[in-house]
N, C-alpha and C positions, 0 to 999 in steps of 0.2 A: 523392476517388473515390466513387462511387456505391456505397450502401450496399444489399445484397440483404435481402429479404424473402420470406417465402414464403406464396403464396399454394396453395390446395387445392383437389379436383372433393369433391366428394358422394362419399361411398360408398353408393352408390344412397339411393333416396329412398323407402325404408321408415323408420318409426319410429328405428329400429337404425341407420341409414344418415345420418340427418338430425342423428340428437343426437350424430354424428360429428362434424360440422361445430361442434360447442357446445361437448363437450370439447377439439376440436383448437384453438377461439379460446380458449381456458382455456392453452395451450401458449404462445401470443405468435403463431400463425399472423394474418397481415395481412388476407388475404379468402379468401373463397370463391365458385369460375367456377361457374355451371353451362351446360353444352353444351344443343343442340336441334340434333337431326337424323332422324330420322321416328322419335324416341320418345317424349319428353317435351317439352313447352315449354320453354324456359329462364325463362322469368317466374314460371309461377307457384308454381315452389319456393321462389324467394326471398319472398315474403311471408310464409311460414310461418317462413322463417328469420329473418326479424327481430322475429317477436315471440319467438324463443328464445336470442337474442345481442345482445350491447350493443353492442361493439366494431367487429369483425371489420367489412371492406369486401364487400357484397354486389354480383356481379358475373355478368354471363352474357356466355358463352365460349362462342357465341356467339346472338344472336336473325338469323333468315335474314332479307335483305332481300329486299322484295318479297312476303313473307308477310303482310304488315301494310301499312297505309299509313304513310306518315311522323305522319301527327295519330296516330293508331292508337299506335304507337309511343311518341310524346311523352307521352299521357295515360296508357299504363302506367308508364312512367319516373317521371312525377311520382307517381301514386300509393306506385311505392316508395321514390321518393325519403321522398314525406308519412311513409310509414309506420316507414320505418327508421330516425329523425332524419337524413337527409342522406349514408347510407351507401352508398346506391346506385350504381354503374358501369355504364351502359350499353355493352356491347360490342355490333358489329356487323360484320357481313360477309355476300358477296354466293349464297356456297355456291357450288354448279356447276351445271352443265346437268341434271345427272339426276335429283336434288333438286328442285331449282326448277319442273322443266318437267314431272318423273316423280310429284313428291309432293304440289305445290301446285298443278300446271297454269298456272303463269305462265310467260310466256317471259324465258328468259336472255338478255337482251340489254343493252346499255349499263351493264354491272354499277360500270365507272368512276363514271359518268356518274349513275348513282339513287345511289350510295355517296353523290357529292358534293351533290348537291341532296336526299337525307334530311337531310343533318347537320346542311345551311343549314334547313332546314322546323322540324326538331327545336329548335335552337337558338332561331330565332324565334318559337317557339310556348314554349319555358322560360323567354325574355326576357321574357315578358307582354305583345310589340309586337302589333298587328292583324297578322294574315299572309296575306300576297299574296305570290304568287309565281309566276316566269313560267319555266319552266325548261322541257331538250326532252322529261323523263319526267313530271312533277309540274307541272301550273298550276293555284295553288288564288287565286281560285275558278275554277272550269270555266268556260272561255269559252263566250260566248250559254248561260249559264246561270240559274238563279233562285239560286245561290248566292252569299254574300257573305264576306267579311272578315270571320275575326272574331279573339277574343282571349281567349285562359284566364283563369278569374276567378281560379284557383289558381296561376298560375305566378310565380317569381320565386326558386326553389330552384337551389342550382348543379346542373348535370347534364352530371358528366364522361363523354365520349366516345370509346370508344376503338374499332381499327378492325382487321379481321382484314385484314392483307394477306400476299400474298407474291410479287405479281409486282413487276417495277421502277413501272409507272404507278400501281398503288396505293396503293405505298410511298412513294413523293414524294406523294401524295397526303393517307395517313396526316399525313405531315410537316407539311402545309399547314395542314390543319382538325382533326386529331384533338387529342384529349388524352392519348392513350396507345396503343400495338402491339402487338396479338395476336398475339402469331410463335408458328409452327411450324414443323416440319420444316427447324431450325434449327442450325448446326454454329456455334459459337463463333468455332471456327477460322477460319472462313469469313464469320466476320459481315459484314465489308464488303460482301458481296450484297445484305446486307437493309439494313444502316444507314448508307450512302453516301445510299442514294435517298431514305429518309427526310431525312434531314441535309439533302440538296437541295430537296427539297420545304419545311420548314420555311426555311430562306434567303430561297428566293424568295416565302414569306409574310412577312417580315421576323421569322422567330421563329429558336431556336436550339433544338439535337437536346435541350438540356436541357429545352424545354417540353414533352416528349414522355417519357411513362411509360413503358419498351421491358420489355416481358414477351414467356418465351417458356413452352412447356411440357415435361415433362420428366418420365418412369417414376423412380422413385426404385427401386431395388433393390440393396438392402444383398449383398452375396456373399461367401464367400471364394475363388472363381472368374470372376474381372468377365471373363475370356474367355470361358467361356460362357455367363454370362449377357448380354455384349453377343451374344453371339450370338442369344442368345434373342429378344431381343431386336429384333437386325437378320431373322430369319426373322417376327417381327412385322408389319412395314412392306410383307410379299410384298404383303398385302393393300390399304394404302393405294396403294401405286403401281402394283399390277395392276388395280383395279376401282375406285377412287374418282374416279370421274372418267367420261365418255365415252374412246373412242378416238380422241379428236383435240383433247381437251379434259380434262387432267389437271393441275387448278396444284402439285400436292405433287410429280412428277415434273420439271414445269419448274424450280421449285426448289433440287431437290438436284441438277437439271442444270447447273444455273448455278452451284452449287458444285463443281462436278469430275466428279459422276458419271453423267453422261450415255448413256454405252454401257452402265454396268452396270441404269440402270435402265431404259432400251430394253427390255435382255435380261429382265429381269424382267417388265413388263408383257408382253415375246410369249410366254414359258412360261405367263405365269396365263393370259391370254388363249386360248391354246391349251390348258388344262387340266391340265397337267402344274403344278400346285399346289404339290409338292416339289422339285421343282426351279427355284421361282420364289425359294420361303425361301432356298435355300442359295445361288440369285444374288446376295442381298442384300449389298452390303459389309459386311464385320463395325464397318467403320468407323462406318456410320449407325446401328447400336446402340448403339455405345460412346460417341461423341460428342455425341448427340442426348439423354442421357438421366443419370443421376446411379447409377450402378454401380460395386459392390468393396465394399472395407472406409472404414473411417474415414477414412485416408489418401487411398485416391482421389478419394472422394466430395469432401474436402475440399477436394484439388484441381484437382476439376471446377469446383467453387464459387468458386475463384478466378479461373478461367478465364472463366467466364459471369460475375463480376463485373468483371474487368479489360475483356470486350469492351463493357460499359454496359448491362448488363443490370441491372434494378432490381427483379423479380418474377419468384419462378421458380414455375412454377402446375405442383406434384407431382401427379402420380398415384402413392399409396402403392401397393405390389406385395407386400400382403400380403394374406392370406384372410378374416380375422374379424375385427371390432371392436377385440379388446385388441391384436392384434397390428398393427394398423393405428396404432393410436396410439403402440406403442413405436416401432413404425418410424419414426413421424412426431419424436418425442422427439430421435431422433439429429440426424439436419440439423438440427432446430432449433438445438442448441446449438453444432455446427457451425457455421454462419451467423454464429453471435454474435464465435467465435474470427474466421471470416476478414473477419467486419469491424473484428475492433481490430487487425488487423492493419497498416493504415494508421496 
């Protein structure tokens, strides 16, 4: 059976925030994601981070495509690859309309389709081959252009690729070409949603779900009340699936529709939508806090961790739920040890 690890976010990216990430790879933590969403980059904290960490897998969770070109891309990859001796993960995903179209001015379109001809561009550009390519988002070089062929003097570094998905096409997709699954909004229970398609997708590459890293993410919050704190929790999520997204375009709501909850989160996107804010929280099933996230005492936690290890989960990427620095690292201390028990459990 697959053995879990845990992976971590920044606790912000001040001074205090960063040598978080230094003490918690001090603990046995595996990596650290960092996100980009119209606040920070996700790139260039990890460079900072590798000259203060040996170990630890450097990882962004996610860089937006279409923000960058795919060479773009590649030649920061490799730089962190260069810089962190080979620690580097490039995560990627396509965001959404409002993002992309609201924050960058690119349009949302073909998100399948650029996912899979970045990855091909990337790759070809870490392999050190000339790169040509004829795709319907990407033709490099530019046709009737003075541009040519060309090929990194510095490539030849491994550079694993992992893919934010969650609808069914991009998850057989993940499957196909990626090296590893950014999952969110994720129910254990319900995995077969997400890791059917993958499993598909890799088949029909001739690979198997084992060449595939399946990570998802997850609040960690120690309780002695996990029912209010799933609750807490589930009045969380009002926001992702009331306003992340357009109104006809929201992938965290298609998601947990296609795990069962479909009329509940209808009803929650038209109270946020309509402004009635508190009655969008209390729409929430209490279920998507409790199952989506690592809450209670020792014992639940424990075997949450079973449960997201038995459905093939290989990386569970914590957000500690705790306020300051020391308390963030004792938090962190628990699951760690955690982790270790329900892996010798096998």
């Amino acid at each position: 059976m697959t053995e879990l690890q845990i992976g971590i976010f920044p606790a912000g990216l001040d001074t205090a925030g960063l040598d978080f990430v230094r003490q918690a790879e001090a603990l046995g933590v595996d990596s650290v994601w960092t996100p980009e969403a119209w606040m920070y980059d996700a790139l260039t904290p990890l460079g900072y981070l590798a000259a203060i960490t040996e170990r630890v897998r450097l990882a962004t969770g996610v860089v937006q495509l279409g923000a960058r070109s795919p060479a773009m891309l590649a030649m920061s990859a490799l730089a962190l690859q260069a810089m962190s001796g080979n620690r580097f993960v490039l995560g990627v995903g396509t965001s959404g309309p409002q993002v992309m179209e609201g924050w960058h001015g690119v349009r949302f379109d073909r998100p399948i389709t650029r996912t899979s001809e970045t990855i091909d561009i990337i790759r070809g550009i870490a392999s050190g081959e000339r790169v040509s390519y004829d795709g319907e988002v990407y033709q490099l070089p530019l046709p009737d252009s003075q541009g040519r062929a060309l090929r990194s003097p510095v490539a030849g570094a491994p550079l694993p690729i992992f893919v934010a998905s969650m609808g069914p096409a991009n998850l057989r997709l993940t499957g196909a070409k990626a090296d590893g699954w950014i999952g969110t909004a994720f129910l254990p229970e319900s995995a077969e949603v997400f890791i059917d398609p993958i499993r598909e997708g890799a088949e029909q590459a001739g690979r198997t779900l084992e060449d595939i890293e399946l990570t998802t993410a997850v609040s960690l919050d120690f309780s002695d009340d996990p029912e209010a704190a799933g609750r807490r929790h589930a009045d969380g999520y009002a926001f992702t699936i009331g306003a992340m997204g357009s109104p006809s375009t929201n992938f965290y709501n298609q998601a947990f529709a296609r795990q069962g909850f479909g009329d509940a989160v209808a009803r929650v996107h038209e109270l946020w939508q309509s402004g009635d804010r508190d009655a969008a929280r209390a729409a929430v099933p209490i279920e998507i806090g409790l199952h989506t996230n690592l809450v209670g005492g020792d014992a639940e936690v424990a075997e949450r961790l079973r449960i997201y290890r038995s459905a093939g989960i290989r990386t569970l990427r914590v957000q500690v739920d705790a306020a300051d620095p020391t308390g963030r690292l004792d938090s962190l201390a628990r699951p760690m040890d955690l982790v270790k028990a329900v892996n010798a459990d096998s």
